[in-house]
C-alpha positions as CSV (number, residue, x, y, z in Angstrom):
1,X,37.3,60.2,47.4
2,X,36.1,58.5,44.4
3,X,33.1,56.4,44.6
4,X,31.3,53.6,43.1
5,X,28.2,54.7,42.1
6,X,26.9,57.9,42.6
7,X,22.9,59.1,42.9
8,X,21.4,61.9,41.7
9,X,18.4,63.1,43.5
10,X,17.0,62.2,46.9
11,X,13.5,61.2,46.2
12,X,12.0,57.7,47.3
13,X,13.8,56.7,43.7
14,X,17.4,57.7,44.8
15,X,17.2,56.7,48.6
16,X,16.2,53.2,47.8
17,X,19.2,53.1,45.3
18,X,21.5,54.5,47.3
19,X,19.8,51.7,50.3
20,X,20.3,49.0,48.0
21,X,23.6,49.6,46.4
22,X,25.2,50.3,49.7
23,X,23.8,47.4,51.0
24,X,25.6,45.4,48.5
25,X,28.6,46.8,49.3
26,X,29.0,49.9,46.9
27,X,30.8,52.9,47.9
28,X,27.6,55.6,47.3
29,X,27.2,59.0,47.1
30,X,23.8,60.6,47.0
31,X,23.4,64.6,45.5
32,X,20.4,66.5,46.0
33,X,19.7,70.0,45.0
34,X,17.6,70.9,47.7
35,X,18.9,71.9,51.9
36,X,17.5,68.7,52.7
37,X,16.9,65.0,51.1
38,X,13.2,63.7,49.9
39,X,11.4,67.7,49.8
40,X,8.7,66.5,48.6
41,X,8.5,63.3,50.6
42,X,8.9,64.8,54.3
43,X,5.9,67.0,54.2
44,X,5.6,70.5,56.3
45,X,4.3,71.2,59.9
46,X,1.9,74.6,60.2
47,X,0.4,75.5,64.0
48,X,1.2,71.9,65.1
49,X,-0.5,70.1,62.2
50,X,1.2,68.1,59.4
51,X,0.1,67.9,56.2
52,X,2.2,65.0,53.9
53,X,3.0,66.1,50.5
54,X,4.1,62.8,49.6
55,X,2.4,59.6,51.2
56,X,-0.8,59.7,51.9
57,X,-1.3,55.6,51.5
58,X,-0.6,52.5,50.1
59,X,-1.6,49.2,49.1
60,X,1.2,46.3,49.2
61,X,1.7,47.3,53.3
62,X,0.4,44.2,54.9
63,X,3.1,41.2,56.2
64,X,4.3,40.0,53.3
65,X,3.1,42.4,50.9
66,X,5.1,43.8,48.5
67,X,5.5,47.2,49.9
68,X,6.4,45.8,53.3
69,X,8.7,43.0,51.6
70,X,10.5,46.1,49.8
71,X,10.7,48.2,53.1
72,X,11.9,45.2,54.8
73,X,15.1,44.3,52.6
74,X,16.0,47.6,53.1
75,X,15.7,47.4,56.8
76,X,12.9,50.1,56.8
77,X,10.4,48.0,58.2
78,X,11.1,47.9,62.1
79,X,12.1,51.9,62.1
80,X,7.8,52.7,60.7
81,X,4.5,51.9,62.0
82,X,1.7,51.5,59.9
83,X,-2.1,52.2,60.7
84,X,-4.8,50.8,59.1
85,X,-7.5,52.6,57.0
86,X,-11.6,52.1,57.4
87,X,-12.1,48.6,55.9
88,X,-15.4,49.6,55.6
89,X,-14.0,52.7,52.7
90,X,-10.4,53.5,52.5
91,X,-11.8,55.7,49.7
92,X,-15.4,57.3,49.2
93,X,-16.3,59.2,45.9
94,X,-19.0,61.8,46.4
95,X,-21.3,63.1,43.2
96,X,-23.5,66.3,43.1
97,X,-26.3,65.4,45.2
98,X,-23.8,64.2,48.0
99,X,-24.5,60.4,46.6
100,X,-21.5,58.4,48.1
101,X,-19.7,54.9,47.1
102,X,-17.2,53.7,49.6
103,X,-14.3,51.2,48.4
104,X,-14.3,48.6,51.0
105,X,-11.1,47.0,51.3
106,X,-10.5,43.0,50.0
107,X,-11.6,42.1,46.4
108,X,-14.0,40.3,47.4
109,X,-16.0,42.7,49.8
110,X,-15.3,45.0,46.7
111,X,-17.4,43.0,44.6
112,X,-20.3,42.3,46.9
113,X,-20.2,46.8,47.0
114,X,-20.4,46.8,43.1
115,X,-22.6,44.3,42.5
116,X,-25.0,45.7,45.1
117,X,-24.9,49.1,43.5
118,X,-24.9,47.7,40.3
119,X,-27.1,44.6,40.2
120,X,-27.1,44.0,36.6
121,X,-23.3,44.2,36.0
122,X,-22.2,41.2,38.0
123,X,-20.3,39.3,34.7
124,X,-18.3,42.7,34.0
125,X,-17.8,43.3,37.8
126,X,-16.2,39.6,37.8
127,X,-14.5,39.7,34.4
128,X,-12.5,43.6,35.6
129,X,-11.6,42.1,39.0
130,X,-10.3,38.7,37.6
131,X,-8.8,40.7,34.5
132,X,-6.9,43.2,37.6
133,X,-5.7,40.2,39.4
134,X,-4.2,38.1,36.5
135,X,-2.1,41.5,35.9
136,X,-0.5,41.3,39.4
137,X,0.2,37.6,39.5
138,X,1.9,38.0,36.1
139,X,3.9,40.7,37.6
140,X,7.5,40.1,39.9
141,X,7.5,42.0,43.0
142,X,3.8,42.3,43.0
143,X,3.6,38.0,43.2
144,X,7.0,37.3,44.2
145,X,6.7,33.4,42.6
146,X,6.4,34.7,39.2
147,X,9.0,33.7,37.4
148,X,11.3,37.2,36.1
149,X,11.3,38.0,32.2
150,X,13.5,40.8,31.7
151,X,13.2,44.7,32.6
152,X,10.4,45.4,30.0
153,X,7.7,43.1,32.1
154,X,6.3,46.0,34.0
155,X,5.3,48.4,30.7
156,X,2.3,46.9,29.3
157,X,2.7,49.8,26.8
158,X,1.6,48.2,23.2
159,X,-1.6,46.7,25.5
160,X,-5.0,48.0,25.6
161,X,-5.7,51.2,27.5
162,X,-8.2,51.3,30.7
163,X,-10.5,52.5,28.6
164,X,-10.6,50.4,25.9
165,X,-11.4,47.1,28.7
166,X,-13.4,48.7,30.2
167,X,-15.7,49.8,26.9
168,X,-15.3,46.2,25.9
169,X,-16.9,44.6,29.6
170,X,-19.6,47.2,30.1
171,X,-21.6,50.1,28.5
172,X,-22.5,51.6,31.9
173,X,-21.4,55.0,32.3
174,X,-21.6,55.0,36.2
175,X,-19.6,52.1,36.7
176,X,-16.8,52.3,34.5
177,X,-16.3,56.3,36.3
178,X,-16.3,54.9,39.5
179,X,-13.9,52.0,38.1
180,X,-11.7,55.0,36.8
181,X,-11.4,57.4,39.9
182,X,-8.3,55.7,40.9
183,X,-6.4,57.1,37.6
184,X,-5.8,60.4,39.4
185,X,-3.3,58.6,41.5
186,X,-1.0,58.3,39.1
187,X,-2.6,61.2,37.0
188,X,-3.4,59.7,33.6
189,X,-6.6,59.5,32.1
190,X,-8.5,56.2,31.1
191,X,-8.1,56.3,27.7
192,X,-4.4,56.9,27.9
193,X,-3.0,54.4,30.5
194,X,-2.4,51.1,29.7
195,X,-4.7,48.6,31.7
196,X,-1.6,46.2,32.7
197,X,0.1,49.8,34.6
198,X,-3.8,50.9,35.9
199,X,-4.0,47.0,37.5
200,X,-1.0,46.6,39.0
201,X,-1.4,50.1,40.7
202,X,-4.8,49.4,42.2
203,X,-4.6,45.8,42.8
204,X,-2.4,46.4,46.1
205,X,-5.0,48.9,46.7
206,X,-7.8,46.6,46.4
207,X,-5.9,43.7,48.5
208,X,-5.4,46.0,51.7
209,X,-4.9,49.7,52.8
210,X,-2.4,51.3,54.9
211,X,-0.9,54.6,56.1
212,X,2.4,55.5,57.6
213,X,2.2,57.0,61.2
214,X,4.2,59.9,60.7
215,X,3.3,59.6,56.8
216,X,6.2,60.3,54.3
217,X,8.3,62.1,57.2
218,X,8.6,58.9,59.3
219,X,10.0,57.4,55.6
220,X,12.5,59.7,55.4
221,X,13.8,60.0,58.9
222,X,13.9,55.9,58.3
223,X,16.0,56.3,54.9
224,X,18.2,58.8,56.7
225,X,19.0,56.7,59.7
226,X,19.4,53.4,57.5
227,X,21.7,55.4,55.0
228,X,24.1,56.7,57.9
229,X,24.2,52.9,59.3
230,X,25.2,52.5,55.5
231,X,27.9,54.9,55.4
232,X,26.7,56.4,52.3
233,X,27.5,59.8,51.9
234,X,24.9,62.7,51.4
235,X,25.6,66.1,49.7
236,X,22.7,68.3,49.9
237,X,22.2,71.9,48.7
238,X,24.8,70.6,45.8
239,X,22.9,70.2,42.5
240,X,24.2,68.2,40.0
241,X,25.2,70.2,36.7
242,X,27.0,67.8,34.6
243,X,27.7,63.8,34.5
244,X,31.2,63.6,33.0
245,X,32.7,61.2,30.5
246,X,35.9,60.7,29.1
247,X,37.1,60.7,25.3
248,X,37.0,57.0,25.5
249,X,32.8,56.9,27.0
250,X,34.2,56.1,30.2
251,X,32.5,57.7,33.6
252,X,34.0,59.8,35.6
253,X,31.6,61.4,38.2
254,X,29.3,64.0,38.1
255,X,30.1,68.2,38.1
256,X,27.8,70.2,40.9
257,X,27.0,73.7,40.2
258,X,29.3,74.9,42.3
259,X,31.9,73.7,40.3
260,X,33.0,70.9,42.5
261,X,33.7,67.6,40.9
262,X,32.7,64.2,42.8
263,X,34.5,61.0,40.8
264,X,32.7,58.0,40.4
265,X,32.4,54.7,38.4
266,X,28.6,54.7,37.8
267,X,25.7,56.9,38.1
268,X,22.1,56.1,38.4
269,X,20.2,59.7,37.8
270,X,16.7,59.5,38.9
271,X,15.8,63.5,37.7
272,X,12.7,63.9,35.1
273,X,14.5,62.6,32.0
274,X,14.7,65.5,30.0
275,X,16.5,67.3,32.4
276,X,19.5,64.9,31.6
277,X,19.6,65.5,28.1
278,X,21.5,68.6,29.2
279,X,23.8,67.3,31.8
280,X,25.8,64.3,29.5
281,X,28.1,65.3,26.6
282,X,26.9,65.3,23.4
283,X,27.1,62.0,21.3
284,X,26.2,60.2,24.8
285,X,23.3,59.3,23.4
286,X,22.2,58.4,19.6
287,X,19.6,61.2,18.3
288,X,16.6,58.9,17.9
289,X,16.9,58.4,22.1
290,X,17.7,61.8,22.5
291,X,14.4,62.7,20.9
292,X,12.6,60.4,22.4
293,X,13.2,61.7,26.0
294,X,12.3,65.3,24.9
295,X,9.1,64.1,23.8
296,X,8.0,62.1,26.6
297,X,5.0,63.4,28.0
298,X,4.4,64.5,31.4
299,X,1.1,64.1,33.2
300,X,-1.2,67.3,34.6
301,X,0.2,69.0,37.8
302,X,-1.8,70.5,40.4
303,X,-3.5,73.0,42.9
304,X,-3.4,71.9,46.5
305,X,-4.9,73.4,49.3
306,X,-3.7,73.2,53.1
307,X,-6.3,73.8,55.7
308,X,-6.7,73.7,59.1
309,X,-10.2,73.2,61.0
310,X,-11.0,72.0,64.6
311,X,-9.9,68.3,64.0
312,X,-9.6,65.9,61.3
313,X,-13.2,66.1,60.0
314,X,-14.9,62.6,60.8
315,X,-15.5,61.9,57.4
316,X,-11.8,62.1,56.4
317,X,-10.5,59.5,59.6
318,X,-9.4,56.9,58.3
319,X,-10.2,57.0,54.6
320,X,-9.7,59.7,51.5
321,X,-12.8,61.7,49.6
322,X,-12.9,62.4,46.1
323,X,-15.3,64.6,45.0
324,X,-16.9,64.5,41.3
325,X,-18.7,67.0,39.4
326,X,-21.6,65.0,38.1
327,X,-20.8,65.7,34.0
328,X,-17.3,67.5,34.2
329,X,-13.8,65.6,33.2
330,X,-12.8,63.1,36.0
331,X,-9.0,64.2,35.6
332,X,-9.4,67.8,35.4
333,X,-12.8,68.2,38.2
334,X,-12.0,65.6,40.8
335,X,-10.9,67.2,44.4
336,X,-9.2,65.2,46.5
337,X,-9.4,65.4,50.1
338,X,-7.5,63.3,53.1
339,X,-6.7,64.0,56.3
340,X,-3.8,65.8,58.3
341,X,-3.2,65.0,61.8
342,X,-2.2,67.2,64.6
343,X,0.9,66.2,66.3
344,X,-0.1,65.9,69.6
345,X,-4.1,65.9,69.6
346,X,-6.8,68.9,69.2
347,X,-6.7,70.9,65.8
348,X,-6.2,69.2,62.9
349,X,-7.1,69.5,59.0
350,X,-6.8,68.7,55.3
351,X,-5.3,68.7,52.1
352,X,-6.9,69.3,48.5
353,X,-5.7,68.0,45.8
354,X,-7.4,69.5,42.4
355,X,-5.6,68.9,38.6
356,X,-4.3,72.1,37.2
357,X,-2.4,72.9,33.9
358,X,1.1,74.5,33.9
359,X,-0.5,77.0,31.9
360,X,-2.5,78.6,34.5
361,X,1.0,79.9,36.7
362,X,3.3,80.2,33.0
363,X,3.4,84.2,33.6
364,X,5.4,83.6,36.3
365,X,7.3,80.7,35.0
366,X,10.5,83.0,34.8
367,X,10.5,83.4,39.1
368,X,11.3,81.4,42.0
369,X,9.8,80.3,45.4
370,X,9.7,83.1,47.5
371,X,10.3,85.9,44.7
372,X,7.1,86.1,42.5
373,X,4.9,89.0,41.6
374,X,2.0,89.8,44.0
375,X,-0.2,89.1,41.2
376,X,0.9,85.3,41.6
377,X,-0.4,85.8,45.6
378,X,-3.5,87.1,43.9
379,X,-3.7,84.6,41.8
380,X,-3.6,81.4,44.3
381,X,-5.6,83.5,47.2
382,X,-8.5,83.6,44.1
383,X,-8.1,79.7,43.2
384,X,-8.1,78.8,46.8
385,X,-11.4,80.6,47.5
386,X,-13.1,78.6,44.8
387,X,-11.7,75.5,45.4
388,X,-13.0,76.1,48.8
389,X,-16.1,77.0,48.1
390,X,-16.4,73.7,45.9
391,X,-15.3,71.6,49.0
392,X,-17.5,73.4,51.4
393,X,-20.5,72.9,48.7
394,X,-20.4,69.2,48.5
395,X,-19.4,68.9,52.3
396,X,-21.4,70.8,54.6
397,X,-19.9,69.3,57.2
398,X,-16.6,71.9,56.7
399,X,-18.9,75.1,56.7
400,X,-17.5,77.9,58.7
401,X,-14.4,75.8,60.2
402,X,-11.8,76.1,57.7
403,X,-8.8,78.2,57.8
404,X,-6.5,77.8,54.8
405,X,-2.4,77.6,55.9
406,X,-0.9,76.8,52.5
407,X,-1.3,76.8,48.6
408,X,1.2,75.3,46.3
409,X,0.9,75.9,42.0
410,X,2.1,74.1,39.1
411,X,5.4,76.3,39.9
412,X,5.6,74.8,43.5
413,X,6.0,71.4,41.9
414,X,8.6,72.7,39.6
415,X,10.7,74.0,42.5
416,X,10.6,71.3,44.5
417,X,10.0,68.3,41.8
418,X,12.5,70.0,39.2
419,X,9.7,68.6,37.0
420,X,10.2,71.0,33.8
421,X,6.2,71.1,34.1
422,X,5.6,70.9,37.5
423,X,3.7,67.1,36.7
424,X,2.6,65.8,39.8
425,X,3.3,62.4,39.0
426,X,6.2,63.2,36.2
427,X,6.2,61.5,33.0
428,X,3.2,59.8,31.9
429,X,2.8,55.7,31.1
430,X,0.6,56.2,28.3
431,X,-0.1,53.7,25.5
432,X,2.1,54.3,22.8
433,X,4.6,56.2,24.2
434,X,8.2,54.2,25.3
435,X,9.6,55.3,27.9
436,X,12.7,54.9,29.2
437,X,14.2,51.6,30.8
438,X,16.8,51.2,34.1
439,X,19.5,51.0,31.6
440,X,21.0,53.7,29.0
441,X,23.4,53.2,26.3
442,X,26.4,55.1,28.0
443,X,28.3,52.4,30.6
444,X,27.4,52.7,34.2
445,X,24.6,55.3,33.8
446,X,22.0,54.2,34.5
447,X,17.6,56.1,35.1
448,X,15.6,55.5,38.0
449,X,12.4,57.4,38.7
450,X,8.7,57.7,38.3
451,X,9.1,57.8,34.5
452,X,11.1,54.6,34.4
453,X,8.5,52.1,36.4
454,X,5.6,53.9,38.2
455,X,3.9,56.5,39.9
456,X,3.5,57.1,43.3
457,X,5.8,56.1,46.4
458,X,5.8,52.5,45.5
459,X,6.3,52.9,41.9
460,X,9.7,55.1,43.0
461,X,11.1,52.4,45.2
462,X,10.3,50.0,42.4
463,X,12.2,51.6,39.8
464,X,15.1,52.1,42.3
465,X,15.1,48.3,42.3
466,X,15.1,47.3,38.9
467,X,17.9,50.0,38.5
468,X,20.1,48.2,40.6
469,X,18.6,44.8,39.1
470,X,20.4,45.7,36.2
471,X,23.7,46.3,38.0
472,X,23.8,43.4,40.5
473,X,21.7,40.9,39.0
474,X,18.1,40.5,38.4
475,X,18.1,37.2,39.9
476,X,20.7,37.8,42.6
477,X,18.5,41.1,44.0
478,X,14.7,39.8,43.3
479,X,16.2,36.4,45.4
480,X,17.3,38.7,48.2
481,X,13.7,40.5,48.2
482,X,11.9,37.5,48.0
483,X,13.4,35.9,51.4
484,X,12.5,39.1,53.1
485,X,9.0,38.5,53.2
């Protein structure tokens, strides 16, 4: 069977293509490497607790919101329910000395916080709230009446970092690092992301919090239910090895490892961009392109830590901690903690999320999952310990309750991910660097991912969109979105 377009990858990026191309009537194919779609995305269950790898929450979720309008043009919406996070902090940042700030949720409410903490930097508290919200109403599918100006609208690369805006509204220290914290969820440090990609990441954010009941599992099990109403065709435990052309630049389909060929007229790839700079033919793609995709770089990875204890701990219900070291980095010291429910009530527990270099696992960069050198069980049973013992130090309230299920290492991201590094949140949107857009020089192939729009869940499902923008129409698409909401 030969197809119209065929995807390559099963993460939020390559379901919502495949959703959206199918829905416009597209024959679709969609090839993961992995036994199952969305790895990373489903999460894992240990002793009747589940612990989401991939969604942990959202801004955009309320009615009308662009999260909700996305999930709702691709008839997602009535398959999830979502539950609401602590108005009063959807997010709490503890310092040495257990000194707290809670994000409450609204702008508004956010402000009155700020300004009460920080009494004397009202005008700068005003000017980075106004300058956040004149990002998202500049920005299509963030404010769905703003008029649409061509792929490029969402980079904000040649603009002024976080840093550099933030320097210029205040000279308090304290402020600006609790104006920052929110970098680590897209995993690029204040000086290096441009302020329009840090706005329009945290506005939703600051406009209204959600979860997902059933977190990024209940997403996929939607996705794979919407797909099959869909007819589009899933191949899993296939990895894609080549994307073929003919003499003429023509393409053909895409070759699986196994040898197996599956035709096609167009390809959207949504793999870390490097990765297919080996799978198209050489002369594809002019050198200067070629080396800027092998440059791009990625941002850090990580250590997590799955836990068990004798229920979600109180302080974790309903909102996320991030814990600070008083002087250390912000990207490379901040723990982050949320929740992980039980499945049907008593025990439940948390995850840790802690910055770590691909350089700390590289002597075992040669293995895979499940055949590594006891000194690599060594190693994460060590970094667990003292990750623990920082958690445990700067919340008491975990002493003596905590039972550790799971670790996963840079190399657990590079399994799973097939991110070269293991980058938690791929490629980075720094300032300065171009990466790449929806649409490639070679007819009919086209990039999708977290390198080609943003980070995060969101991010994915946006650049699925403005992938298949560029094959059915920006107008035509954005139109379709816009009455869904």
């Amino acid at each position: 069977m030969r197809y119209d377009y065929l995807i390559i990858g099963s993460g939020v990026s390559g379901l919502t293509s495949a959703a959206v191309l199918a829905s416009e009537g597209y024959r679709v194919a969609l090839i993961e490497k992995s036994s199952r779609i969305a790895p990373l995305l489903r999460g894992f269950s240990r002793r009747g607790v589940y612990f989401d790898t991939g969604f942990h929450y959202s801004g955009g979720l309320t009615k009308g919101g662009p999260f909700d309008t996305f999930l709702r043009y691709l008839g997602l919406a009535d398959r999830l329910q979502t539950t609401s996070f602590d108005h009063e902090g959807f997010d709490v940042v503890r310092t040495s000395g257990r000194t707290d700030f809670a994000y409450p949720v609204g702008p508004e409410r956010l402000r009155e916080r700020l300004v009460q903490e920080f009494p004397a930097e009202a005008k700068a508290i005003d000017s980075y709230l106004a300058e956040v919200r004149q990002v998202c109403t500049a920005l299509p599918y963030l404010d769905m009446e703003t008029g649409f100006d061509g792929p490029g609208y969402f980079a904000g690369l040649n603009g002024a970092s976080l840093r550099q805006v933030l320097d210029r509204l205040t000279g308090n220290a304290a402020l600006k690092r609790l104006l920052c914290v929110h970098t680590l969820l897209y995993g690029v440090p204040p000086e290096e992301v441009p302020f329009t990609l840090h706005a329009a990441i945290v506005g939703p954010y600051y406009q209204s919090v959600h979860g997902l009941k059933g977190g990024g599992g209940s997403l996929v099990t939607a996705f794979e239910g919407r797909l099959a109403e869909l007819g589009v065709d899933i191949f899993c435990g296939r990895g894609a090895r080549d994307i073929l052309f003919s003499d003429a630049g023509t393409l053909q389909g895409v070759r699986l490892e196994d040898g197996d060929v599956i035709e096609g007229t167009g390809c959207v790839a949504t793999m870390h961009p490097t990765r297919l700079l080996g799978m198209v033919p050489e002369g594809v793609f002019r050198p200067v392109y070629h080396r800027r995709l092998a440059r791009l770089e990625d941002t850090s990875s990580a250590f997590i830590l799955y836990a068990l204890c004798d229920g979600v701990p109180d302080f974790l219900r309903g909102r996320n901690l991030f814990l600070l070291d008083e002087e250390g980095c912000l990207q490379e010291q901040t723990i982050y903690l949320t929740a992980a429910e039980a499945s049907a009530g008593g025990a439940g527990g948390f995850i840790a999320i802690c910055a770590d270099s691909p350089d700390a696992t590289r002597q075992w960069g040669g293995s895979t999952t499940g055949r590594r050198a006891d000194s690599y069980g060594e190693y994460k049973q060590s970094t667990a310990a003292k990750l623990l013992r920082r958690i445990e130090s700067s919340c008491p309230e975990l002493s003596g309750r905590v039972d550790v299920v799971e670790t996963a290492t840079p190399l657990t991201m590079r399994d799973y991910v097939h991110a070269p590094s293991g980058a938690l949140y791929g490629v980075k949107h720094k300032v300065g660097q171009y990466n790449p857009m929806a649409q490639t020089r070679a007819k009919n192939l086209f990039l999708a991912g977290q390198a080609t729009a943003s980070p995060g869940v969101m991010g994915g499902m946006l650049s699925g969109f403005l992938a298949c923008e560029t094959i059915v129409g920006h107008d035509r698409l954005r139109n379709k979105v816009k009455a869904c909401r």
